[in-house]
N, C-alpha and C positions, 0 to 999 in steps of 0.2 A: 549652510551650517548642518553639521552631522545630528542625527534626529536621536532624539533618547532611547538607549539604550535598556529594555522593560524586564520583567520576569513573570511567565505564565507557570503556574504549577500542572505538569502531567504529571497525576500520583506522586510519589516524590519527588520527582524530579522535576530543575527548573530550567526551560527553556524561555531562553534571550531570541524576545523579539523586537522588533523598532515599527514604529505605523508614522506615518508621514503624508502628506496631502492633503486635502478637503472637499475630493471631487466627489460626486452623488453615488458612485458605485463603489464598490468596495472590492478590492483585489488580492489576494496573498499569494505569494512567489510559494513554491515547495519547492526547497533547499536541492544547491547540486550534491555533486557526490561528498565534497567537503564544502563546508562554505566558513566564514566568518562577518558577519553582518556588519561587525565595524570598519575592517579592513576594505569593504565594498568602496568605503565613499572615500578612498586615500588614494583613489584612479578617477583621474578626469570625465573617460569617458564612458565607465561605469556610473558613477555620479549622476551625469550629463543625462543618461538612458533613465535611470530611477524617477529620475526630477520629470521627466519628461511622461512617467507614465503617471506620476502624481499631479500631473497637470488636468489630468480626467479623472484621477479614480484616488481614492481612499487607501493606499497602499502598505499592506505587512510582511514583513520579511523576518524570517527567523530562520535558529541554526538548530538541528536535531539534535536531540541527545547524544553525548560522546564527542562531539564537534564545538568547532569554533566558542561562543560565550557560553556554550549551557554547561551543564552538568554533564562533568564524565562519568561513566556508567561500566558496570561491572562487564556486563554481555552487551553488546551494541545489538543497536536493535532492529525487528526484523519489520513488515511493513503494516502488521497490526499497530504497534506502537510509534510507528511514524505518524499514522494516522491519530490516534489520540496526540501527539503532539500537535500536531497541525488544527486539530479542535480545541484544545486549549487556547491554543494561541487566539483561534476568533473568539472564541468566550470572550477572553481576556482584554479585548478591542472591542469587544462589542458588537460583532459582527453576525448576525444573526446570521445571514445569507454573503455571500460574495464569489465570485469569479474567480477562478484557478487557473495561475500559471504555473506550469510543469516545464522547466525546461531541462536536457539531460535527463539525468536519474531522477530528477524530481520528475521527470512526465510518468512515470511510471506508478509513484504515490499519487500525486492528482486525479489520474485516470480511475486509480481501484477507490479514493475517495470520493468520485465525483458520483461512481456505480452506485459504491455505499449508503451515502449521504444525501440524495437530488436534491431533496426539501435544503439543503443547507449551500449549494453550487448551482450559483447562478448561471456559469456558463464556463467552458474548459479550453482553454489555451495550451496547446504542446507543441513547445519550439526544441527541436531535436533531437527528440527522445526515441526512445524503442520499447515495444514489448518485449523483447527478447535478448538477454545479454551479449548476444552472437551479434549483435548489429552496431556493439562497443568493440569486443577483442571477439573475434569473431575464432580462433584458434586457442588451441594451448600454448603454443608458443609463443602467442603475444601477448596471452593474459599474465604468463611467468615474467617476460621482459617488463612487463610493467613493474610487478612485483618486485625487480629486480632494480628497476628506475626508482622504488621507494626506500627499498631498503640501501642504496648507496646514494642516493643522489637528491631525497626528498627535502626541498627545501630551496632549494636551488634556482626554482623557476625554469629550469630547464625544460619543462613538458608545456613549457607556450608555446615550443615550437609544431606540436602536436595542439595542441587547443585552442591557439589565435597566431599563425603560419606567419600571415600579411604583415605581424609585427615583429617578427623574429627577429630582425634588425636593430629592434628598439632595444636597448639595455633600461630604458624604466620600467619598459612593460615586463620585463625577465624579472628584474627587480624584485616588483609588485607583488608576482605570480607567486615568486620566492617565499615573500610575506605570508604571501595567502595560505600558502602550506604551512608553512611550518603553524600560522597563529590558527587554522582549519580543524588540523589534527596531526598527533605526532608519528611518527611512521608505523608504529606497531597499529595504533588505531584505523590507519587508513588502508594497511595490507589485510585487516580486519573486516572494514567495511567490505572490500575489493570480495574477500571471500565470498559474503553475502551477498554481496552483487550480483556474483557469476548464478547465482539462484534464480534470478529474478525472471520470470513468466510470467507474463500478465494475458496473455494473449487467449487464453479464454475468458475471459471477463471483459474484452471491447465489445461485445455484440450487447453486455446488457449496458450500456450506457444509455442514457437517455435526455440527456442536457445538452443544450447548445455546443456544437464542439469547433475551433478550429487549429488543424495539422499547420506548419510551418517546419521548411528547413532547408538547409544550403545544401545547392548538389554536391556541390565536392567539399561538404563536410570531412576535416580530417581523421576526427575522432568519431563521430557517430555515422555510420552509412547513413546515407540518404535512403535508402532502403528501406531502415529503419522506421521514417518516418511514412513513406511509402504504404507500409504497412499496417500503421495506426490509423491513417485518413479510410484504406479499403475495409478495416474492419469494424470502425466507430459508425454506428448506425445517421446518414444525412452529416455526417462532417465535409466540414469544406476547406479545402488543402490548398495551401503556396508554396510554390518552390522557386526559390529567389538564388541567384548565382552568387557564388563566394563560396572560401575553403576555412573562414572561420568556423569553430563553435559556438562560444557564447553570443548571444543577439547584442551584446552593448558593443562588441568591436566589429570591424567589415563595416567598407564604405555604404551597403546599405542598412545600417545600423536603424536610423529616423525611418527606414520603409516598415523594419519590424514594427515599430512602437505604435507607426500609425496604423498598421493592420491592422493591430487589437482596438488601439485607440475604436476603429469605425466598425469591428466585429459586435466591443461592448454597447457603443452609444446607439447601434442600429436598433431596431424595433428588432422584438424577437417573441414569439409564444411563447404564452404559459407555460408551464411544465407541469405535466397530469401525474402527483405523486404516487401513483398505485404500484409501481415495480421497482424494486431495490435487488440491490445485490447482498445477500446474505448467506450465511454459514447455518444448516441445517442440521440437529441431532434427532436421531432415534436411538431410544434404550428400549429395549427390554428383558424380562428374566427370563433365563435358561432352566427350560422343564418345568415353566408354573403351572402346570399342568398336574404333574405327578404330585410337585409339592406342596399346593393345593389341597390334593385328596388325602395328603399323608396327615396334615396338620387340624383338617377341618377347620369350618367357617371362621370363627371366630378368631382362631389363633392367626389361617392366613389373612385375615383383616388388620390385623393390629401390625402383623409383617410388611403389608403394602405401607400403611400407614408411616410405618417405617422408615421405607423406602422411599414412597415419596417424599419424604421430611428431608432425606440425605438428597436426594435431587436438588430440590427448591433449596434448599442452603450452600450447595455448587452453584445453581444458577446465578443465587445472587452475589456469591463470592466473584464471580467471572464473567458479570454484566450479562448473564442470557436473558434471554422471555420466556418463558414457558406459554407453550399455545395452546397444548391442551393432551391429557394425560392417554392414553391407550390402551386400558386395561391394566396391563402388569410394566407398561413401559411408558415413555413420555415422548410427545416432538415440541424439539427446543428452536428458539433460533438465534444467532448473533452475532452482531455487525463485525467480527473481524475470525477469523478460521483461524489463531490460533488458541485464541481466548476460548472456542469450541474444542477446540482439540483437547488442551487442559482441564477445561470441565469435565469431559468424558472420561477424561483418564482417573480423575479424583473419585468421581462418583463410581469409577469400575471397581477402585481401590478400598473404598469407605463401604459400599454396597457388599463387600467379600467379611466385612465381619459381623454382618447380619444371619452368616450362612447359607448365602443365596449369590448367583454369580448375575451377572448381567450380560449381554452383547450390547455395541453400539456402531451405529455407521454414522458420517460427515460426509455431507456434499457440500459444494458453494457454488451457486447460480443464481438467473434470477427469479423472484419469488413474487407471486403478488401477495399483496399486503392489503389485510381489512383488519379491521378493530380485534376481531375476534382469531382467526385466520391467518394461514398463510397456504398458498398454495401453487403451482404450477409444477413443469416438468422436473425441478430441480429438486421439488417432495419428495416426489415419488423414485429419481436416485437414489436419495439419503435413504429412504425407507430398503430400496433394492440393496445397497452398501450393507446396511447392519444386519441385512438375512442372512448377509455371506459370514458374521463373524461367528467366531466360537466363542463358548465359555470364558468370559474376564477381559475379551478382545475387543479392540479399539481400530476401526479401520476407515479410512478416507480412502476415497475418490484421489488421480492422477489433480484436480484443481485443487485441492484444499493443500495437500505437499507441496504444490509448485507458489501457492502463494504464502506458506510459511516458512519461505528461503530465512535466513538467519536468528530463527526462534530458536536455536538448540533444540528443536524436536526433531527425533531419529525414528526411520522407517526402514521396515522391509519390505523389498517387494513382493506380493503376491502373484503379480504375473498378470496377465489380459483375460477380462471374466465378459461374460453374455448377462445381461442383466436383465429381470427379465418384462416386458411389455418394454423399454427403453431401446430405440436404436442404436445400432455400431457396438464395437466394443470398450470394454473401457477399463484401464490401467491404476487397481486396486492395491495399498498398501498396508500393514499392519502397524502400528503404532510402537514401535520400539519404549518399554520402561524397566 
């Protein structure tokens, strides 16, 4: 029997998820590139695979915003707001802690939530996924063909033959597929998502993971290289990787279908260390005022006290609009931190905006790496970036780091590039952009 169909609130919006089983660990799928939760259980051996992972663990599946049962949504969204989805949804299970599986595009959300989040990810599962878009359509000419397959032919089922080959014979399985499009998302939505997609870099933020991890994936993968995956195992710190023979995609179709399920099956139930929560992956801000110096001496004590005062008031009221932490203030600036770069990015730009009618301009830089974390504190290489980043901006300017752009692919935030800067006491160079508003 098909499992009830829920609703988690992320901010407005309602994402449809389904929880099923009763085994001691707790799992949640992050969504392919479309998905529809109900249409899952109308294929035998999709079904068959589900049931079978609910046979050990506590099981959630849900469809991201714009897709399949949730809420359509004006701007689809980028992998900040995946993420809040994906933490609704265990709210709303109850799921304090659980295990990630990312498979596809969804490895790509799993992995930057697993960084994010440790306290809250048990352990990360990525069956076929990639850091990097080039490991899906690895040219322009086959990312347009796709493009091209949605806008005449979405619905169709026709792209089983690309996504589960060994079936392509089958006219239930085309059928199916057919369904799962058109009830996923409609073609304007998914040549949407597609755009977002081709954004997707994740691949500086493998090295700060720190959770149990295991890689998975078929060599002759049709749609995702093997490569792909290749490269998530060499760069996820102690991941341990299988590469199993077959040209499907999804894990529930290919005759080794049951070898997948028992991988994870014996990844999760194996004994496994603790996880030492002191490094996360977060989004760093520095602000501060341009010339507080001069306009300091211009105003005298009292007036520039009541100016800060000010200013930090219009801070602390972005922060809390846009979920930061404030760590702790700088004189005439602050360092902020928060769980997803675009939500930083936003902040900065408001507070550059609001801060302008006080008569005082700001600078601010954004880095994303990993950070250690103490009560009071935040600290490591990744500070000291952000701190390097906002020396470079000018008056009312907003600039990130090459990591903070490459992981706000489909936020609608526009940049310019600055070009390759020397930063300074930080190794290598590194690829600085201006904040387009």
């Amino acid at each position: 029997m098909q499992p009830v169909t829920r609703y988690a609130k992320s901010g407005d919006v309602h994402i449809a998820y389904q929880v099923f089983g009763d085994g001691p660990i707790n799992l949640i799928l992050a969504p392919y590139f479309v998905s529809n939760i109900e249409v899952y259980w109308e294929h035998p051996a999709v079904a068959r695979w589900l049931l079978r992972l609910a046979s050990f663990a506590r099981v959630a599946v849900f469809d991201k915003r714009g897709t399949g049962m949730s809420d359509r949504v004006p701007e689809l969204p980028g992998l900040d707001q995946r993420m809040d989805d994906l933490r609704a949804v265990m709210d709303a299970a109850k799921m304090q802690e659980a295990a990630l599986l990312g498979a596809s595009e969804g490895a790509s959300l799993a992995a930057l939530f697993a960084a994010t989040y440790p306290a809250r990810s048990r352990a990360l599962i990525l069956y076929g996924g990639f850091a990097q878009f080039s490991s899906w359509l690895p040219t322009e000419k086959a990312f347009a063909d796709f493009l091209a397959y949605i806008d005449q032919y979405w619905g169709s089922g026709a792209s089983s033959a690309v996504f589960f080959p060994s079936l392509a014979d089958d006219p239930a399985g085309q059928q199916w597929m057919g369904r799962f499009e058109r009830l996923g998302a409609s073609p304007a939505a998914a040549t949407a998502l597609m755009h977002m997609n081709s954004q997707i870099d994740i691949s500086n933020i493998l090295p700060t993971i720190r959770v149990p991890t295991l890689v998975m994936h078929r060599t002759g993968d049709k749609a995702i290289n093997v490569e792909g995956g290749r490269y998530l195992a060499e760069h996820i710190p102690g991941a341990r990787y299988i590469e199993l023979p077959g040209i499907d995609h999804p894990p529930f179709f290919g005759d080794n279908a049951d070898l997948i399920a028992d991988a994870i099956e014996e990844f999760l139930t194996g004994a496994q260390a603790p996880i030492m929560v002191d490094r996360v992956l977060a989004t760093v801000l520095f602000t501060d005022i341009v010339g507080s110096t001069e306009k300091a001496a211009a105003l005298g004590d009292r007036r520039w006290r009541d100016l800060l005062d000010a200013h930090h008031a219009t801070i602390r009221r972005n922060l809390d609009r846009f979920r930061g932490r404030e760590v702790k203030t700088t004189g005439d600036g602050i360092l902020a931190a928060f769980d997803g770069p675009a939500r930083g990015v936003r902040c900065a730009c408001a507070i550059a905006d609001e801060i302008r009618s006080l008569g005082i301009e700001i600078r601010a830089g954004l880095h994303t790496g990993e950070c250690e974390i103490s009560d009071a504190d935040v600290g490591g290489i990744a500070v000291h970036i952000g701190a390097r980043v906002a020396a470079l901006a000018g008056a009312g300017e907003v600039l990130v780091s090459n990591t903070v752009k490459e992981l706000v692919a489909g936020s609608a935030l526009r940049f310019d590039d600055r070009g390759t800067q020397s930063l300074k006491g930080v190794p290598g160079e590194w690829r600085i952009f201006a904040v387009g508003r």
